[in-house]
Chimera marker file (.cmm) of the C-alpha trace (Angstrom):
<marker_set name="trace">
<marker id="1" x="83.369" y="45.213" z="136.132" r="1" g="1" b="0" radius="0.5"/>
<marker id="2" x="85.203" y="42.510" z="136.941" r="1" g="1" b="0" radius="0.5"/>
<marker id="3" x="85.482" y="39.091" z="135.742" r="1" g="1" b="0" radius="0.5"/>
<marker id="4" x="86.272" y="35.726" z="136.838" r="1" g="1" b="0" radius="0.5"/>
<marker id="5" x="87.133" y="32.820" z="134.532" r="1" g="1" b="0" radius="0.5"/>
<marker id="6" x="87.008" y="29.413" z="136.041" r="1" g="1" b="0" radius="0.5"/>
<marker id="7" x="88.458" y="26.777" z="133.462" r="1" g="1" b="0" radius="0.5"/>
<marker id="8" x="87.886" y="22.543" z="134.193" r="1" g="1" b="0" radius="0.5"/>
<marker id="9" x="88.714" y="20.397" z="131.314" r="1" g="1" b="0" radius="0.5"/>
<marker id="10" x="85.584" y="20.922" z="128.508" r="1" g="1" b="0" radius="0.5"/>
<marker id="11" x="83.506" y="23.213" z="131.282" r="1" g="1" b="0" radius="0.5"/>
<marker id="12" x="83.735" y="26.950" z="131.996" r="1" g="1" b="0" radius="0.5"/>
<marker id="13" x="82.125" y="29.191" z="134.002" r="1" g="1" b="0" radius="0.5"/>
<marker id="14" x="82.111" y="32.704" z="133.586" r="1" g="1" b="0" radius="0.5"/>
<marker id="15" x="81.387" y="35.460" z="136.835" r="1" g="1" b="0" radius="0.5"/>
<marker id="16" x="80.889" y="38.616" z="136.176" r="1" g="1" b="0" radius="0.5"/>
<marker id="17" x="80.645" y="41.371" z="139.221" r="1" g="1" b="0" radius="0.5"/>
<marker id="18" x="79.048" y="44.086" z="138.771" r="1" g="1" b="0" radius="0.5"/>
<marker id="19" x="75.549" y="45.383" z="136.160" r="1" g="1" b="0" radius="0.5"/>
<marker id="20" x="75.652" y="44.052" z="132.425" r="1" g="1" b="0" radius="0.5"/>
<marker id="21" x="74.228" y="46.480" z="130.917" r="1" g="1" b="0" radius="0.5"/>
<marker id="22" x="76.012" y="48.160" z="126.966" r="1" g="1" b="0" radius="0.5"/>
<marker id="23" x="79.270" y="49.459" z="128.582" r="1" g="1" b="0" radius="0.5"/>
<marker id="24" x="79.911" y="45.653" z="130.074" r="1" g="1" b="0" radius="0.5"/>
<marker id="25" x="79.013" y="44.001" z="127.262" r="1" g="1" b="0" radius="0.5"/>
<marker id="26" x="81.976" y="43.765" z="125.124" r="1" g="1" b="0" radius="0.5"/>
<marker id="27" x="84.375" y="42.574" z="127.858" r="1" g="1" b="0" radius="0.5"/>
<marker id="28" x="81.618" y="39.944" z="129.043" r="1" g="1" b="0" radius="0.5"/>
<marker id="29" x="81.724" y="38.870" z="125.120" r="1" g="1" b="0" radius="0.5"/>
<marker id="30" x="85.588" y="39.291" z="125.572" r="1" g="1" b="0" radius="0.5"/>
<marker id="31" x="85.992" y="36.491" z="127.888" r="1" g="1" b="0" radius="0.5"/>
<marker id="32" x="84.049" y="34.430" z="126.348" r="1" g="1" b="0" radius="0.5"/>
<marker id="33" x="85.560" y="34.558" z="123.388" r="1" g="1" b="0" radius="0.5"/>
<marker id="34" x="88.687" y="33.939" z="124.823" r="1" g="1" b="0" radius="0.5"/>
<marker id="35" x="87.845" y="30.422" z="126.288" r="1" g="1" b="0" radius="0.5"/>
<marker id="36" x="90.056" y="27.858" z="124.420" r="1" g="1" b="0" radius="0.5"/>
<marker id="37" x="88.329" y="25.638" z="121.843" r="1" g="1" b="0" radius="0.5"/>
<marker id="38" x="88.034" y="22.651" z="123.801" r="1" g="1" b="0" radius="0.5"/>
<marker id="39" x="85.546" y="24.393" z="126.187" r="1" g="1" b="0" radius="0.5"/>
<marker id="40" x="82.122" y="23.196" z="124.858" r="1" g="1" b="0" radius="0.5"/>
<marker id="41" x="80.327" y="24.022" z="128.096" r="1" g="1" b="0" radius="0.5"/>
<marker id="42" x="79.802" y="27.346" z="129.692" r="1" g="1" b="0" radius="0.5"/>
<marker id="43" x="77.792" y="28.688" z="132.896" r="1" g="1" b="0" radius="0.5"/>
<marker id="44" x="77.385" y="32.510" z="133.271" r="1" g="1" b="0" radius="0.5"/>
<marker id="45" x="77.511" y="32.504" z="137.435" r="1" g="1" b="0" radius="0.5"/>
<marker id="46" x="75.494" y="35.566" z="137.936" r="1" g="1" b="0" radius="0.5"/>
<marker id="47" x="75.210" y="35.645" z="141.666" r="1" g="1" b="0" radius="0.5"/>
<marker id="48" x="77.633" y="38.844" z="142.032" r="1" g="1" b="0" radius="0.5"/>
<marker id="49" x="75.075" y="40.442" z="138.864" r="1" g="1" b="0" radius="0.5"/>
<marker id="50" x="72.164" y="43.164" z="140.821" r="1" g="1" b="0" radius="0.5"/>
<marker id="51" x="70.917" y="44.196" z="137.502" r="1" g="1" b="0" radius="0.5"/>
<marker id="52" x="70.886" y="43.448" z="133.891" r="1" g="1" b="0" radius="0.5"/>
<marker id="53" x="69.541" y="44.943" z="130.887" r="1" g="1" b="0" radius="0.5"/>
<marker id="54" x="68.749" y="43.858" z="127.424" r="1" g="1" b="0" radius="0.5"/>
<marker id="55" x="72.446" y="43.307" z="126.901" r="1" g="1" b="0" radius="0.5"/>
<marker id="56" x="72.548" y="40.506" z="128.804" r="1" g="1" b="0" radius="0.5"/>
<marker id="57" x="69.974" y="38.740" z="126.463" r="1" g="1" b="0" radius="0.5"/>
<marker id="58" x="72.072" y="39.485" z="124.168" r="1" g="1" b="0" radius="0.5"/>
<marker id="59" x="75.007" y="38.193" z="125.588" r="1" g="1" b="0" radius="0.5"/>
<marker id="60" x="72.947" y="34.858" z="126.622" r="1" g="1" b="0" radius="0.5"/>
<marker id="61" x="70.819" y="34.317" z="123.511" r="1" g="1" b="0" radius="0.5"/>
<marker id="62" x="72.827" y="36.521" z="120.361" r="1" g="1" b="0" radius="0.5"/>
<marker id="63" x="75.156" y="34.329" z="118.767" r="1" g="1" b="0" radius="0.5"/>
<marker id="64" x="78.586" y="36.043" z="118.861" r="1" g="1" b="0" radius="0.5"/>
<marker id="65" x="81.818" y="35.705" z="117.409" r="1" g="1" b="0" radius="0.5"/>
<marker id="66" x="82.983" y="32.914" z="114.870" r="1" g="1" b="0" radius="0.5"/>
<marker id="67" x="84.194" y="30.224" z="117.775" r="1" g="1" b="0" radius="0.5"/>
<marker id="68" x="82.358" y="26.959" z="118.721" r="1" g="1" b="0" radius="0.5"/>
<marker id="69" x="78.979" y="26.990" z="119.244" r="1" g="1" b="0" radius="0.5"/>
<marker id="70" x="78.856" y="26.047" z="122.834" r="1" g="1" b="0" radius="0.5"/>
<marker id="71" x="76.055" y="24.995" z="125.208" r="1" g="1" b="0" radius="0.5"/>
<marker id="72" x="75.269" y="28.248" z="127.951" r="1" g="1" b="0" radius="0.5"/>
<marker id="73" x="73.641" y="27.567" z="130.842" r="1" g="1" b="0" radius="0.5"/>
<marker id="74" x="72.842" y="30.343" z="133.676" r="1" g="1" b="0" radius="0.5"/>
<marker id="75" x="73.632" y="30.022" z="137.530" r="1" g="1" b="0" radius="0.5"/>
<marker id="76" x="72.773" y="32.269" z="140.840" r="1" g="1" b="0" radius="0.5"/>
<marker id="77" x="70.059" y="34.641" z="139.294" r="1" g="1" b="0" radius="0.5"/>
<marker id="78" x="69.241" y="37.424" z="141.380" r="1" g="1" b="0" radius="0.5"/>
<marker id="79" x="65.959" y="38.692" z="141.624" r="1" g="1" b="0" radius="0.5"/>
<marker id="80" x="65.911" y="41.328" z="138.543" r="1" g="1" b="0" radius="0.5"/>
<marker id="81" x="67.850" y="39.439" z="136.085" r="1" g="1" b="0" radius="0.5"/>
<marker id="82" x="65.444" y="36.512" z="136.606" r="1" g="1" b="0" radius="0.5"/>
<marker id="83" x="62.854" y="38.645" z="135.822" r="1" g="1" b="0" radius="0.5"/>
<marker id="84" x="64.121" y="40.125" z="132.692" r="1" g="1" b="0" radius="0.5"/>
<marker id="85" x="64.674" y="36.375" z="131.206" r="1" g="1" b="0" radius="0.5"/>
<marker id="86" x="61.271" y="35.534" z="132.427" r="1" g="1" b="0" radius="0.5"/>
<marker id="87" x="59.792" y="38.629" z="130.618" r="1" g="1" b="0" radius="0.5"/>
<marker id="88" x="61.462" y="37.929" z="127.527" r="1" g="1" b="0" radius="0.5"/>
<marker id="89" x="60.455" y="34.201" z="127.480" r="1" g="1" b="0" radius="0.5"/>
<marker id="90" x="56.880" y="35.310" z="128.069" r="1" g="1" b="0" radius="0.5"/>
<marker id="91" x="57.284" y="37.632" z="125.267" r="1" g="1" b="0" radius="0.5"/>
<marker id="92" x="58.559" y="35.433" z="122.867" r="1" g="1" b="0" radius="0.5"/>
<marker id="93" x="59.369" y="31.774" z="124.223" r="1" g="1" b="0" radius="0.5"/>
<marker id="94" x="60.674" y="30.727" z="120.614" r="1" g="1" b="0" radius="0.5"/>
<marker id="95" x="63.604" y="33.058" z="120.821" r="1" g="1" b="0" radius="0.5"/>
<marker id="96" x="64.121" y="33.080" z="124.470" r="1" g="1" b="0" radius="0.5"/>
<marker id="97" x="63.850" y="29.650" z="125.037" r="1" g="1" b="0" radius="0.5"/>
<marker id="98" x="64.805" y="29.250" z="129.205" r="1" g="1" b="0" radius="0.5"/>
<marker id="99" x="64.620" y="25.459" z="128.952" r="1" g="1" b="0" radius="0.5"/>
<marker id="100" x="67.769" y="25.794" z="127.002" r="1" g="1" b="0" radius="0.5"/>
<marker id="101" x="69.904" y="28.223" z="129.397" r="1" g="1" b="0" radius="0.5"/>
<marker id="102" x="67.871" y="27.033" z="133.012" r="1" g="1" b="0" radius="0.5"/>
<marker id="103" x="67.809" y="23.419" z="132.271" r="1" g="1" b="0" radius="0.5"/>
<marker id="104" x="65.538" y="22.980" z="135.335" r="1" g="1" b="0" radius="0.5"/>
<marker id="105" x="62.555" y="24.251" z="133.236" r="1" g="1" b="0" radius="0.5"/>
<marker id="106" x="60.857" y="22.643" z="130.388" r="1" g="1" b="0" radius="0.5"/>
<marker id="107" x="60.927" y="23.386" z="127.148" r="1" g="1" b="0" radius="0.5"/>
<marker id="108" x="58.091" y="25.802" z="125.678" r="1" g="1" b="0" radius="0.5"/>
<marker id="109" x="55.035" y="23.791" z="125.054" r="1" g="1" b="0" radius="0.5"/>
<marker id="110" x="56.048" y="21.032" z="127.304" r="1" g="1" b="0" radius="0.5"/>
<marker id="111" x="52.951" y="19.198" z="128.894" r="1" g="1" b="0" radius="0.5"/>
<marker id="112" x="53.578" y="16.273" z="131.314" r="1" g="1" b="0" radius="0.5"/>
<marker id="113" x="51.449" y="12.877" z="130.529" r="1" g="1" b="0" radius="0.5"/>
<marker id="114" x="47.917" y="12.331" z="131.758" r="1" g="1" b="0" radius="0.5"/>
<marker id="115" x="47.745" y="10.403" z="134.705" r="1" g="1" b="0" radius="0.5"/>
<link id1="1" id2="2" r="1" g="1" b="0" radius="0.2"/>
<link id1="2" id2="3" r="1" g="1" b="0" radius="0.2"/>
<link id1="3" id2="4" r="1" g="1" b="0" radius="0.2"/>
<link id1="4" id2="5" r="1" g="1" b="0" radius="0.2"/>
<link id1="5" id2="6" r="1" g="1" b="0" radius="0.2"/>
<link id1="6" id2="7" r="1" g="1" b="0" radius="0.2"/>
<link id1="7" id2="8" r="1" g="1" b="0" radius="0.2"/>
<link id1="8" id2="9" r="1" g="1" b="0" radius="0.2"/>
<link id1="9" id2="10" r="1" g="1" b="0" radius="0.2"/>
<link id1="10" id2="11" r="1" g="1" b="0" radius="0.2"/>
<link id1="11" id2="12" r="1" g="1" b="0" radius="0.2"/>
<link id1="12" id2="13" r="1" g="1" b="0" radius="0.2"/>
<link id1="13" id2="14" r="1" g="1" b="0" radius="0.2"/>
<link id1="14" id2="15" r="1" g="1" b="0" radius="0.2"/>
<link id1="15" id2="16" r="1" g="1" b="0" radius="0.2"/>
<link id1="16" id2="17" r="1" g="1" b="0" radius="0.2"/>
<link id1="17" id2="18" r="1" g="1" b="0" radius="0.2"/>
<link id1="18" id2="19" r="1" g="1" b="0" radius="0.2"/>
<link id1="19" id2="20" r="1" g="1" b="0" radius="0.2"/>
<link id1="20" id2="21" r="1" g="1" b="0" radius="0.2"/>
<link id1="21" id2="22" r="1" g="1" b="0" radius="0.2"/>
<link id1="22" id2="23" r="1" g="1" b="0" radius="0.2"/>
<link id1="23" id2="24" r="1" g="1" b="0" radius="0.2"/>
<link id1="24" id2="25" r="1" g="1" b="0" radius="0.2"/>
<link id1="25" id2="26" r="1" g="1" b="0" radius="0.2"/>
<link id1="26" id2="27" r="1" g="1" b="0" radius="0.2"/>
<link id1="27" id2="28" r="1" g="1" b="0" radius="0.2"/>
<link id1="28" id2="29" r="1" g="1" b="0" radius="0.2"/>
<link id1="29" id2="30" r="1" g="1" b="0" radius="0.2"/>
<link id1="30" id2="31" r="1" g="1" b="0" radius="0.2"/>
<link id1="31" id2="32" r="1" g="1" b="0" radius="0.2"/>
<link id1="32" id2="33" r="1" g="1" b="0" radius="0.2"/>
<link id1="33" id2="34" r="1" g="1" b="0" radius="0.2"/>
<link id1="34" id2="35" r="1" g="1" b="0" radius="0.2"/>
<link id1="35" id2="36" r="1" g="1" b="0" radius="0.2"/>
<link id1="36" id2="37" r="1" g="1" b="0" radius="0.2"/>
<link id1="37" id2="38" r="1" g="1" b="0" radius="0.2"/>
<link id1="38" id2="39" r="1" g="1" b="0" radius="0.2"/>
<link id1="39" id2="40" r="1" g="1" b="0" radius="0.2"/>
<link id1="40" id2="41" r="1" g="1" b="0" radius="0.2"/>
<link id1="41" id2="42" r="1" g="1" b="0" radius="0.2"/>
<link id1="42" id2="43" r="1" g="1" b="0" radius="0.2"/>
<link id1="43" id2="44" r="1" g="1" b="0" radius="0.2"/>
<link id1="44" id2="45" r="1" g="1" b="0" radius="0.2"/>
<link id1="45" id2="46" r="1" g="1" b="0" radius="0.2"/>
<link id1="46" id2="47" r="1" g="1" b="0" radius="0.2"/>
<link id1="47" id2="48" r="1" g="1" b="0" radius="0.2"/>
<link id1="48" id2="49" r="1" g="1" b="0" radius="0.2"/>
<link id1="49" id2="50" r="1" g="1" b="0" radius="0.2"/>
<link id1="50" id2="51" r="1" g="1" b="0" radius="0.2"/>
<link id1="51" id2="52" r="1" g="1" b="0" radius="0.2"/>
<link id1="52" id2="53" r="1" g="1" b="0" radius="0.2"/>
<link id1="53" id2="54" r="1" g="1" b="0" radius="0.2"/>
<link id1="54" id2="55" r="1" g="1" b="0" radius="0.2"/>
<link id1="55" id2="56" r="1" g="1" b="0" radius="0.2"/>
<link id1="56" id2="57" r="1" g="1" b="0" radius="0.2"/>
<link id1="57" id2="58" r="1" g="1" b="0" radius="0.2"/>
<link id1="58" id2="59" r="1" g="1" b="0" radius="0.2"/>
<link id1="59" id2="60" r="1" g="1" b="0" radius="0.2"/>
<link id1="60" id2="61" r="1" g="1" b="0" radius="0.2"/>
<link id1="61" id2="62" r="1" g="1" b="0" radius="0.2"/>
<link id1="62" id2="63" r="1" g="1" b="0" radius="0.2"/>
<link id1="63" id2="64" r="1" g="1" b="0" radius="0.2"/>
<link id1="64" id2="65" r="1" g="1" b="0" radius="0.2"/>
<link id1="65" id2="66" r="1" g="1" b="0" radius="0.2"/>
<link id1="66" id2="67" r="1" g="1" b="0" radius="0.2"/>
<link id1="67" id2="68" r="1" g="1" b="0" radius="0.2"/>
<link id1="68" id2="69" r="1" g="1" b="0" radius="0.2"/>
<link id1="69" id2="70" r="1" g="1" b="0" radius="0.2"/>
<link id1="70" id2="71" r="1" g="1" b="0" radius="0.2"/>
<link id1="71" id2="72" r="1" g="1" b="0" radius="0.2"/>
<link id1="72" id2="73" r="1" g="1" b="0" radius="0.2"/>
<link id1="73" id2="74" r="1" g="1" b="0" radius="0.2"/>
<link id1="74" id2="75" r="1" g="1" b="0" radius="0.2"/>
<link id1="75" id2="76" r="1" g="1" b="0" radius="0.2"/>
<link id1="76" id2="77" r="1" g="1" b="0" radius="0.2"/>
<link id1="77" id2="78" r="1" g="1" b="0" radius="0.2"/>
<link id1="78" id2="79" r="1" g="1" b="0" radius="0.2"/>
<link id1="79" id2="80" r="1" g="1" b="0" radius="0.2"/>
<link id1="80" id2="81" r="1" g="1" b="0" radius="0.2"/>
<link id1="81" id2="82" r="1" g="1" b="0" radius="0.2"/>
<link id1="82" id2="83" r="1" g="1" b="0" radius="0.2"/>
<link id1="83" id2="84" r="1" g="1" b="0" radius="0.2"/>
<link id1="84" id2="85" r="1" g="1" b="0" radius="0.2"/>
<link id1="85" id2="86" r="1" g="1" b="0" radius="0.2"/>
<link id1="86" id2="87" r="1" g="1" b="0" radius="0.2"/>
<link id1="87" id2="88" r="1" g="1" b="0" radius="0.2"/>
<link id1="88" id2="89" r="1" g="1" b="0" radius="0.2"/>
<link id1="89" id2="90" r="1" g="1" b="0" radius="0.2"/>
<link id1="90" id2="91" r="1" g="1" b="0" radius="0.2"/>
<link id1="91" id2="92" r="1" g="1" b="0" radius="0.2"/>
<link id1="92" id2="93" r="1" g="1" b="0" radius="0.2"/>
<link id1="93" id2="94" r="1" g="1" b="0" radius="0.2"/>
<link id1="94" id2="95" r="1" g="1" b="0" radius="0.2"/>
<link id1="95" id2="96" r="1" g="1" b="0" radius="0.2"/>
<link id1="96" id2="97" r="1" g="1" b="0" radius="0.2"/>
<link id1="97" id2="98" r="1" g="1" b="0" radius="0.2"/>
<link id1="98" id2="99" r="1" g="1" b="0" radius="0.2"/>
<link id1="99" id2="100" r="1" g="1" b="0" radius="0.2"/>
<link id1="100" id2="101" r="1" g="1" b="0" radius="0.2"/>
<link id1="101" id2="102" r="1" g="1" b="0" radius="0.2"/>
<link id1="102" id2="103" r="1" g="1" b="0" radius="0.2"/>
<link id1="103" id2="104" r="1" g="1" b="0" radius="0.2"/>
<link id1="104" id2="105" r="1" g="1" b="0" radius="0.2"/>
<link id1="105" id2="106" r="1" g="1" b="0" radius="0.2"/>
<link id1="106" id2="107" r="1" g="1" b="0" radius="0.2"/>
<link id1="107" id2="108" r="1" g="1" b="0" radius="0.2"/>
<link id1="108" id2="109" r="1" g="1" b="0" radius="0.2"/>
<link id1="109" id2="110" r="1" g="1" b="0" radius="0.2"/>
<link id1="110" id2="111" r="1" g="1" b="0" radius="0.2"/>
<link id1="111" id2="112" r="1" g="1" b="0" radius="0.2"/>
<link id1="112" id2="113" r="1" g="1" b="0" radius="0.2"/>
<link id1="113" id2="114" r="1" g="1" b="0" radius="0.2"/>
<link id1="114" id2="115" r="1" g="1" b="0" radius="0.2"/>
</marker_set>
């Protein structure tokens, strides 16, 4: 796998190539860990990501390490990967809460005013 880290001022964004599944996990968490403290924003691009397994909710939702809690946000889903979020937001929206890492989509529980 390899992985590109894109640094500008507080914002990063992290782009992986290749399938996160267990054996890509640990340099995924790697390079995020690695991201200097004054990074408080991070976007996984996963355009150049065909397939990903239930490490990648892991890697999106698990908190990891003992560095700043930062916000994550998710870019360039393919087709499976979307699927696997939406699956697991269905399944549990508390804990997989997509309004968080797609900030296009509304919070669980959201309903727009009457007209």
């Amino acid at each position: 796998m390899n992985i590109t880290t894109t640094i500008d001022g507080t914002s990063a964004c992290i782009s992986p190539c290749g399938e996160i599944d267990f054996d890509t996990l640990p340099p995924l968490r790697a390079a995020a860990d690695a991201l200097p403290p004054q990074v408080t924003d991070v976007q996984w691009d996963l355009t150049h990501t065909p397939f990903m397994d239930v490490a990648g909710l892991h890697l999106l939702f698990a908190p990891h390490g003992n560095g700043p809690e930062r916000r994550t946000t998710v870019a360039g889903l393919r087709a499976q990967p979307l699927w696997l979020l939406l699956t697991a937001a269905d399944a549990d929206p508390a804990v997989f809460d997509l309004s968080r890492l797609l900030p296009d989509i509304a919070p669980p529980g959201f309903r727009p005013a009457a007209p």
